[in-house]
Structures are given as C-alpha cells and as structure tokens.
N, C-alpha and C positions, 0 to 999 in steps of 0.2 A: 504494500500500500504506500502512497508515493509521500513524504512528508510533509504537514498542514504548513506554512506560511503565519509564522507569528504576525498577531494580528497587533497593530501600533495603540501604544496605550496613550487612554483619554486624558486629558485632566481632571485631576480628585474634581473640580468646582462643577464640569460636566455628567462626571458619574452619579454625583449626590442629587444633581439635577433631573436624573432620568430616572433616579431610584422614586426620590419623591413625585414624578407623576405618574410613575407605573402603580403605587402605593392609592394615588388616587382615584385612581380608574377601578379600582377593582371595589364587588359589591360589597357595601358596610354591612349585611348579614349575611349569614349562610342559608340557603336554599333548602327547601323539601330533600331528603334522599333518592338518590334517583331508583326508579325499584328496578331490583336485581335481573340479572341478565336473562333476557326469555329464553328458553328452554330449547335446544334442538326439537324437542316434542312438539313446538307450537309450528311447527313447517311440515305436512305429509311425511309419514316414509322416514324423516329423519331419529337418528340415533340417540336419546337423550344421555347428556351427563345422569350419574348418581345411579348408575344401572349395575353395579357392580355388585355381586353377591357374595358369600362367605370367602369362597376361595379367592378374590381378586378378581376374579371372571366377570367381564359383560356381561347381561343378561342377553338375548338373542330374542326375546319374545316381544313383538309389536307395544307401544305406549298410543293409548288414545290421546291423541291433542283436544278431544273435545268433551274427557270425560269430567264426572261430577265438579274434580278437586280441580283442573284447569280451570274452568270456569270459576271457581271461586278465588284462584290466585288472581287472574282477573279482576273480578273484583271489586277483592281488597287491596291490589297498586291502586286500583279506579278513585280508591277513599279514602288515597293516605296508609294503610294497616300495610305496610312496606314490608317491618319487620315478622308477622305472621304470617304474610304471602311465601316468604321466603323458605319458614319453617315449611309448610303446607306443599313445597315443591318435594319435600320427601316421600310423597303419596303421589303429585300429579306428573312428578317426572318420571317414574316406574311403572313396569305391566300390572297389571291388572286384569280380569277374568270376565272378559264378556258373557252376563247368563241370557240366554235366550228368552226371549216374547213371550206370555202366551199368547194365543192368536194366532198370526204369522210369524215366524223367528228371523222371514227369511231378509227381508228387506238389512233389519240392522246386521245381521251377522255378513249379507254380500258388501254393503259400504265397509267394513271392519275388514274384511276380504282383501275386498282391492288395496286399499292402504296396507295391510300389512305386504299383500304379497310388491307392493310398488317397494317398499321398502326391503325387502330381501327377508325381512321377520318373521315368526313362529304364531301366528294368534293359538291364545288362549282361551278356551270356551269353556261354561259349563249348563249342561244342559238339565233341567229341574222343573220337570213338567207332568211328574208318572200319576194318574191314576191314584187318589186317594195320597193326595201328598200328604205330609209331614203326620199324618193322623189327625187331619182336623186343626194341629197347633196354625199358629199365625204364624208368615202367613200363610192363609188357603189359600187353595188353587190347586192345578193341574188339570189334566184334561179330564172330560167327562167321561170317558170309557175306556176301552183297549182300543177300538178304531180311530177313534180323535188322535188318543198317542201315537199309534200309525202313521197317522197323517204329519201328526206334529213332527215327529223326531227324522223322517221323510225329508220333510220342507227345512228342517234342520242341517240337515248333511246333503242337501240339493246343493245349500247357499254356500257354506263351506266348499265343495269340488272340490279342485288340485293344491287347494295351495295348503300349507303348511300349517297344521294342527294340532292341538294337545284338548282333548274334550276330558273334563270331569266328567262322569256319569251319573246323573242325579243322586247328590248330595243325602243321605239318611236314608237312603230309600233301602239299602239290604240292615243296615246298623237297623233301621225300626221291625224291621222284620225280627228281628233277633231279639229286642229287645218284650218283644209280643204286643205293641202297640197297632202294630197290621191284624185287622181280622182275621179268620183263620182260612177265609173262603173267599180273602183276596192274594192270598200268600202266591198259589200256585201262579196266577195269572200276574202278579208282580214279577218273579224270576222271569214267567215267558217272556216279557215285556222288554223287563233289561236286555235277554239274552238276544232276544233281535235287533234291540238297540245297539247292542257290538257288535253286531255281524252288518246293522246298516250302514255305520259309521265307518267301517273298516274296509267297504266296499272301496271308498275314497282313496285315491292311493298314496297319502301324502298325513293322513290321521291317525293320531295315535290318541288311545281309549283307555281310561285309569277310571274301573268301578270305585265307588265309594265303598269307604269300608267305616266309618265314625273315627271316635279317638279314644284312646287309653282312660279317659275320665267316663269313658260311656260302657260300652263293652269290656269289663276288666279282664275277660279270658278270651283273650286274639282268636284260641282254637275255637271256639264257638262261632268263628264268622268262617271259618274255613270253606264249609260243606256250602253252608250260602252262598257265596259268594266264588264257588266254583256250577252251584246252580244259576247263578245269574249271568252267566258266559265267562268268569275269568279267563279260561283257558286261550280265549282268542281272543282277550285284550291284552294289551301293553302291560296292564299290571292295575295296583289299586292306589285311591287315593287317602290320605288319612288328615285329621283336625280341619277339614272344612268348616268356616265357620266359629272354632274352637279355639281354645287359649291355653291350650298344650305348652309345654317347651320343644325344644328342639330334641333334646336328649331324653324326655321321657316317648315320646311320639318315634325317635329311631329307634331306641331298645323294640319298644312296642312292634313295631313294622317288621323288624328283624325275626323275632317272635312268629308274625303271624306269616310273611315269605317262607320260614321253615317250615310252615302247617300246609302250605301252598305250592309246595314244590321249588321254591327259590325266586318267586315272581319279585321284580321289582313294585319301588310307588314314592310316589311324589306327596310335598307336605305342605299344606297352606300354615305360612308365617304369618298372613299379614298383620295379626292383632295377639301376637303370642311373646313379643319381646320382653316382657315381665314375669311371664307364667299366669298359671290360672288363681281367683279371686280364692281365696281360702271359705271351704265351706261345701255344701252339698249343690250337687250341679244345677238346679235349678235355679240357685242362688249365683252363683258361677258363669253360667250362662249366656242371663241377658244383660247388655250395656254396662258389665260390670266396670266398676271406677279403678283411677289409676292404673290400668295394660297401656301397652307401647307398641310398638311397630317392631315386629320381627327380622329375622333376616330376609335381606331383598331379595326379591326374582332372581334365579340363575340355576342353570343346568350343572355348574360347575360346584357340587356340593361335600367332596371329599368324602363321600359315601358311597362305595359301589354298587348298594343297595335303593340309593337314594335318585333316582331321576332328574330328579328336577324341588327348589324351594318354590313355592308358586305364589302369590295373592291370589285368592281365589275370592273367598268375600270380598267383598271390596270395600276398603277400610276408612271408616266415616260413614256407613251406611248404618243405620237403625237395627238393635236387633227386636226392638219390640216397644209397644208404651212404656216399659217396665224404665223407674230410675228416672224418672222424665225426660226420657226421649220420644220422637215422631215415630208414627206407622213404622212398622219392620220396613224395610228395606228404603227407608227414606234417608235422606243425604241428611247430616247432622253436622254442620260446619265445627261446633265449637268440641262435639266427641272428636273428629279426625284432627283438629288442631291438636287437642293433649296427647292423641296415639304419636303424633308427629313428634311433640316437645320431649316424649319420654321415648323416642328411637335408640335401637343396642346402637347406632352409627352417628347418631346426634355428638356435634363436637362437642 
C-alpha cells in the first residue's frame, strides 16, 4: 500500500475554530433509539440470525416473517417499546411449527410452501385435527368423522407436495389413548386414522412423519405407549415426537425417549423446547400445564442436537400462544404478547 502524504498542520487558533463549530452543529439531545436491526426473517426465503441450536448449528427449518411474534416486534418499534421488541426477536427470529386449519389446511400450508421451498428451508408442520380431539379439553375441535379427517389430512399433504417437511402427527392423540381418556369404541378407529395419516403423508417424497407420543410428566411408563403407537403406523414413520406443548427439560424428555426407542425397536424423535427452558411448574400436571408462570424458552430449533437418538429440537407450540383461560390468559391458542415477552426475558440463551 503506497505511503499516505503527511497532511500540513493547521494553526492551534484554526483547529479550536473548527472544533467549536463542529461542537455546535451537533443535536443538544439525544434521539429515540433507533430499533434494532430487522431480521433477515423480514425478506422471503431469507436466513435469520439467532437460528443456532445447542450444538452451534443453524437451524435449516423455514422462519415465518409474518408470524404472530413478527408482527408484534413491529409493533412495539411502531410505539417506542424498542427494548422489548428486541427481546421478543428471540421467538420471531426462529422456526416455529405451522398447525394446520380446520376447514381447509391447504391455502396457509401452500403460501408457507412456496416461501420455505424459495428459500432452500425445511417447513415444519403439525397436523391436529383427529376425530374427537383432545377429549372434549379446550380447545375443541377436529373433524366431525373419519371421512372429514380423510379429507382433511388429504388436503393437508396435497398443499405440502415436494418440498421439504417434518409433520408432527397430531399432538395427544395416541398419549390420550393410553391414558383412557378416548372412549373405548373410538380407540380402534383413532389408530386407523393415524395409520393412514402416515402412509398419506409419506406418499410425499420429501416428508418426514414423527407420531406423537406425550411427555414423561404424562405417560410415566414409555412401555405402555409402545404397542400404540406401533398400532398407529410407527413402523412407516420417521419416528415419534415427545413434550408437544409441555414443559419437560431437555434431559428428563431424552432419558425418557431413549427408554421408549428401546420399546420400539430403536426409532428415533424429535422434542418441542419451545417453553421448556426452566422445566416444568412444580406440582400435579394439571396445575403444571396451563400458562404456568415463570418457564422460559428452551433450546432453539436445530437438527444438530448431539443426540443420535434425537432428530431434531423443534418449537412446535408456538410460544406466546395461550394455553387456556387458566392464570388469566386468552382463549387456548390465542397470541399473549406479555406471556411470550417473559418466555423470551427468561431464554437458557438470553445474554
């Protein structure tokens, strides 16, 4: 590099001169903050920061730019809350688990489609729509019959096609089975249900399918879900999924999974963190549950989980969302800005 040319020095009387009007010019307060740097998330397709999971690993799995917690960092820059927007990019910068419609599934799952496959990404789905869902608990729903489910879970893996997927398989639905909350004379026609629900999904050539299985606070003997949950198609799915929904740790949820893979022939399964970074609320699981206080944000999305048993860390619930009136929060599955802020402030990754 060729050497700079000493530049000729001013006189002190000129430098003091130029000091004191540069000193002038500049504004006698300080400004608003300006809010934090928008997200590769908020462009299609792009990669966002803070994607990185246990092992250091990217996540690979799609970010909605337009889901709940985006919109709300939004906003909060919109109104000043600069510093909460900020926090709250620890949920709206990360994947998250698109659940399917009832109704039609297909429209939002082909928009969620095309964006991830523009982007080269994995969407995440879960699909929770069976016939006599959760028992009646909030919330209800699911389709009216076995032909409706047909239809639904159909229009489900139409919209989905080539591109690159990981489907939960409705969420409680073999766990309620087991725990005898499914009547006894919907039992049979639930396993059919699921079991074609794997084989429809699989048709796909680019889908992989993880039954639900509950979590170690629900089911306390793994072997009791074995036999289920090899009658609900395990055999020709990717493997199972556990703490959907739940507030597990990390290390009681893998013993557990490890457990029940031995009952199973060695299947792998994937584990929703997203509200499990504290562990679960001390006390009997009803109590445990719903919107319980003080949980945090788990470990983020990532395939890369130093368990070779372990698939994939996932958000599947998606975290900020309602899980009941209970505690005073909104309708189940309703957006709760001020719960996903505290999940956010108490993150295992929060600086």
């Amino acid at each position: 590099m060729p050497p700079v040319a000493p530049r000729p020095r001013r006189p002190r009387s000129a430098a003091v001169l130029g000091l004191l009007l540069l000193l002038a010019a500049a504004p006698a307060c300080s400004t608003a903050p300006e809010p934090g740097p928008r997200s590769p998330a908020a462009g299609p397709g792009a990669a966002p920061a803070g994607t990185e999971g246990a092992a250091g690993g990217e996540s690979s799995f799609w970010v909605d730019p337009d889901s709940e917690a985006a919109r709300q960092v939004a906003a909060w820059e919109a109104t000043g809350r600069y510093a909460d927007a900020q926090v709250l990019r620890r949920i709206a910068d990360r994947p998250v688990a698109l659940w399917g419609r009832p109704g039609d599934p297909g429209p939002a799952v082909r928009r969620a489609r095309a964006a991830a496959k523009a982007s080269g990404r994995t969407l995440v789905l879960a699909a929770h729509h069976i016939p006599h869902r959760d028992c009646g608990q909030l919330p209800t729903g699911g389709a009216a019959d076995a032909r409706a489910y047909r239809g639904w879970i159909g229009a489900f893996a139409d919209a989905i096609g080539d591109a690159r997927a990981l489907v939960v398989l409705e969420p409680h639905a073999v766990a309620h089975v087991v725990d005898g909350c499914v009547r006894a004379e919907h039992r049979a026609e639930r396993f059919r249900l699921l079991s074609e629900a794997v084989d429809r999904l699989k048709k796909n050539p680019n889908t992989k399918v993880y039954l639900d299985a509950g979590d170690p606070g629900w089911i306390r003997d793994p072997a009791d879900l074995a036999g289920p949950l090899r009658e609900a198609g395990l055999e020709r799915a990717d493997g199972f999924a556990l703490n959907v929904s739940g507030y597990q740790s990390d290390a009681a949820v893998r013993a557990y999974g490890a457990e029940l893979s031995r009952a199973v022939g060695g299947r792998h399964f994937v584990v929703d963190t997203g509200r499990n970074g504290a562990g679960p609320l001390p006390g009997g699981r009803e109590r445990a549950s719903c919107n319980p206080p003080g949980r945090a944000l788990g470990t983020p999305p990532t395939e890369r989980t130093g368990d070779p048993l372990v698939d994939a860390y996932l958000w599947v619930k998606r975290p900020g969302e309602s899980d009941g009136t209970c505690r005073g929060g909104p309708a189940a599955g309703t957006w709760w800005p001020e719960q996903a802020l505290g999940l956010a402030r108490r993150a295992q990754d929060a600086p």
